[in-house]
SETI-213105 format. One record per residue (C-alpha): residue number from 0; residue in one letter; z, x, y. Coordinates in steps of 0.25 Angstrom, whole numbers, plus 5000, padded with zeros to 4 digits. Layout:
BEGIN
[node NUM A [Z X Y]]
...
//
This chain:
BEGIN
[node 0 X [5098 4968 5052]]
[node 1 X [5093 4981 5046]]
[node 2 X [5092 4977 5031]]
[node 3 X [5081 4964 5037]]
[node 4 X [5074 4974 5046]]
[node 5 X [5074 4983 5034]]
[node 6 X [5068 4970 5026]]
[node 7 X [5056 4967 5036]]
[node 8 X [5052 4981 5036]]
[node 9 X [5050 4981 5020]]
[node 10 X [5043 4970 5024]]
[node 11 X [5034 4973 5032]]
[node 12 X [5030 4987 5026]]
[node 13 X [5027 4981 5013]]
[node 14 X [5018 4970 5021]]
[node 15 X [5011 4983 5027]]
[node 16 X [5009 4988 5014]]
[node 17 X [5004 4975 5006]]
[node 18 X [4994 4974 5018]]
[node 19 X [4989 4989 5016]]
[node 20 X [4989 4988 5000]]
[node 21 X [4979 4974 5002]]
[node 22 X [4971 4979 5013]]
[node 23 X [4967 4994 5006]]
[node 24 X [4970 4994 4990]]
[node 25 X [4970 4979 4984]]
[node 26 X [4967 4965 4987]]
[node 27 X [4969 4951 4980]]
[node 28 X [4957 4944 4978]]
[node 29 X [4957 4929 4971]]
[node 30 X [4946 4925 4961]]
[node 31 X [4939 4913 4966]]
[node 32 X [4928 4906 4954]]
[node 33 X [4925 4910 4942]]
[node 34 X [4916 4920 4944]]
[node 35 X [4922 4932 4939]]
[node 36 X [4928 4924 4925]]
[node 37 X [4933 4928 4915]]
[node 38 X [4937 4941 4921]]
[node 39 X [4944 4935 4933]]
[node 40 X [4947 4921 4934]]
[node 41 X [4948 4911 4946]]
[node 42 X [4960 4911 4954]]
[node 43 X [4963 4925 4949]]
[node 44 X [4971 4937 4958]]
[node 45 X [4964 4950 4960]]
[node 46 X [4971 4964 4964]]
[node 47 X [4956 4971 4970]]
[node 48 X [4957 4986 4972]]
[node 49 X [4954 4991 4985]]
[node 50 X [4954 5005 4982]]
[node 51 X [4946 5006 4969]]
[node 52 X [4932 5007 4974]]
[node 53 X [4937 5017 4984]]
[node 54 X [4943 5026 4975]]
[node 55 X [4928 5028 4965]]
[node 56 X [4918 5018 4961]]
[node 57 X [4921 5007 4951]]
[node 58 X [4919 5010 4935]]
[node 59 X [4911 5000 4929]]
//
């Protein structure tokens, strides 16, 4: 009965933690259209960083 208890709490911490990591730090985003090809095509999976304007403007 422990080890299952033990199991869930796993569980349930690393839920918290995904659900932390997606609010503050990064995102997934979907491409949808062609508007941004050939650097990123349609139906592509984006990581965006949450923190990066936060910590200094952007270098162009």
């Amino acid at each position: 009965m422990e080890t299952i208890k033990d199991i869930i709490e796993v569980i349930v911490v690393a839920f918290l933690i995904a659900l932390v990591v997606r609010g503050l730090i990064v995102e997934t985003f979907v491409v949808h259209g062609p508007s941004m090809e050939p650097t990123l095509m349609d139906g592509e999976r984006l990581l965006v960083s949450k923190t990066a304007y936060k910590l200094g403007k952007p270098k162009r």
